[in-house]
C-alpha positions as CSV (number, residue, x, y, z in Angstrom):
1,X,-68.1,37.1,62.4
2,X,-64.3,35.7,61.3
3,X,-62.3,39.1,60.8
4,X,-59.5,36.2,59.4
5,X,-61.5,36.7,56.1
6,X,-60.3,40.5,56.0
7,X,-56.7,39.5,56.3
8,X,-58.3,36.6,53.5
9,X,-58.9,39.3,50.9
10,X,-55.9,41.7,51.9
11,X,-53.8,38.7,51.2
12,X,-55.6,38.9,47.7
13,X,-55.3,42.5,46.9
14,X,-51.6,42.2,47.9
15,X,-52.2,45.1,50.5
16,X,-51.6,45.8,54.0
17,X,-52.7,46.3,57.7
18,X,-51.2,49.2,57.6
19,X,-53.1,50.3,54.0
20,X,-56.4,49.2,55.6
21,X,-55.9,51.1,58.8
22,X,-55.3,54.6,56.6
23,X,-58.6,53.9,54.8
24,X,-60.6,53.6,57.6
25,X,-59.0,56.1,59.4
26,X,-57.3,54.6,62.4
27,X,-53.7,53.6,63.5
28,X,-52.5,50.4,62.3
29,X,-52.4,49.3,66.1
30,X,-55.7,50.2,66.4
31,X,-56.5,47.7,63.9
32,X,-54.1,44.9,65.2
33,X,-55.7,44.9,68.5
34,X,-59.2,44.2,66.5
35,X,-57.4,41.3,65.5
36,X,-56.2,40.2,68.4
37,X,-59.4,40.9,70.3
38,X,-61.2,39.7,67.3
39,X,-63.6,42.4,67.8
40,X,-64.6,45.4,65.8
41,X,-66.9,48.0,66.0
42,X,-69.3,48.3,63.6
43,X,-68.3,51.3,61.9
44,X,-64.9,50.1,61.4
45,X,-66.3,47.1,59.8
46,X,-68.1,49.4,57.2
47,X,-65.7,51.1,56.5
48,X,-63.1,47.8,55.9
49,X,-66.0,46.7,53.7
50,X,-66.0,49.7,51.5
51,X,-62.0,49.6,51.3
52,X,-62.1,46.4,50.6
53,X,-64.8,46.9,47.9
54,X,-66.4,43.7,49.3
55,X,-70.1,43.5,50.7
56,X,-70.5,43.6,54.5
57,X,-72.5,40.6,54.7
58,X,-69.3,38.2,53.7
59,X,-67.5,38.8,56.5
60,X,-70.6,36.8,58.2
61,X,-71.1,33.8,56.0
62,X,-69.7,31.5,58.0
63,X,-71.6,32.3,61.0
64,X,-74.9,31.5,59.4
65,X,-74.3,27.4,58.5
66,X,-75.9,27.0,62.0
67,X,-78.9,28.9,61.3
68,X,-79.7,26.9,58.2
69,X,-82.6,24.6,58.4
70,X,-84.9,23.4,56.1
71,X,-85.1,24.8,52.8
72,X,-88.8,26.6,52.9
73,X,-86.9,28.7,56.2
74,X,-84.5,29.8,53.3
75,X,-86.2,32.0,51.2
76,X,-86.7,35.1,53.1
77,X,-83.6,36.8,54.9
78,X,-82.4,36.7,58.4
79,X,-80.9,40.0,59.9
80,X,-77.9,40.0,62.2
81,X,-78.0,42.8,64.6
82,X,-74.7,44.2,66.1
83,X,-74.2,47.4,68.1
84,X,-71.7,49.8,69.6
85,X,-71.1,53.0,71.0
86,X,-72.3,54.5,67.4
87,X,-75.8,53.0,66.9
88,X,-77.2,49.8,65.7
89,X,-76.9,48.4,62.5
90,X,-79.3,45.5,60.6
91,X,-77.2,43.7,58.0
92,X,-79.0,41.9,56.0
93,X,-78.2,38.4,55.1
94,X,-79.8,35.8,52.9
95,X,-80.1,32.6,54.2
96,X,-80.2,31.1,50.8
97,X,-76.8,32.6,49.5
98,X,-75.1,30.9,52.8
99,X,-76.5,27.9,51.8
100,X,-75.5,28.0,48.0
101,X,-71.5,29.0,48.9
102,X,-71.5,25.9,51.8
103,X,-72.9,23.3,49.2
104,X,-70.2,25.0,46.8
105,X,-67.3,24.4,49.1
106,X,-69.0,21.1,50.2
107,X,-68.0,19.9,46.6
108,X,-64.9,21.9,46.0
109,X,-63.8,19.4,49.5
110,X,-65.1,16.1,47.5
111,X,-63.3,17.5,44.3
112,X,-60.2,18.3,46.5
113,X,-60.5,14.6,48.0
114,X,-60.4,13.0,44.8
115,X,-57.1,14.9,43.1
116,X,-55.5,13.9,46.6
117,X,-56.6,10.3,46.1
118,X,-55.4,10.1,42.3
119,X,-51.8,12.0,43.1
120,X,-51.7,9.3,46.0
121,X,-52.2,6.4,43.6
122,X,-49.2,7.7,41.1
């Protein structure tokens, strides 16, 4: 999990730590040592995701590029289980929607290359 993707779409919203930690109901030091621990109970995380108005499963993404293998093990989903004081939680995660934004950003790279290459060449 990369809780540098919450700060990501704070950054994007123009808000806060400090908005964030009122919405999900904890002290903005609470939340800061998340971050520096870069740990967060599960709870927390739902809540963030909710605030955030952004599905739970993106704050994983980029923990599943190892898990891809070939593309028949794509097509169903893969569950990620985490747990804390409160409970377990399944979040489901499609293989397959990993694999789609990682070929999109592979490109975006090779696209970003090239616009590098052609302002080098001016």
């Amino acid at each position: 999990m990369r809780l540098i993707k919450i700060k990501y779409i704070l950054e994007e919203k123009q808000r806060t730590m400090v908005w964030l930690a009122s919405k999900i109901g904890v002290t903005d030091q609470t939340l800061y040592n998340c971050f520096k621990r870069n740990s967060i109970e599960t709870k927390h995380l739902e809540k963030i995701a909710e605030a955030l108005e952004t599905p739970i499963n993106y704050f994983f993404e980029d923990d599943c590029e190892d898990s891809l293998g070939s593309d028949s093990s794509l097509k169903g989903n893969h569950n990620i289980n985490m747990s804390n004081n409160t409970g377990n939680i399944k979040v489901n995660h499609t293989l397959l929607d990993c694999k789609n934004e990682i070929e999109s950003l592979k490109r975006e790279i090779e696209y970003l290359k090239e616009i590098n290459s052609l302002l080098k060449s001016k």
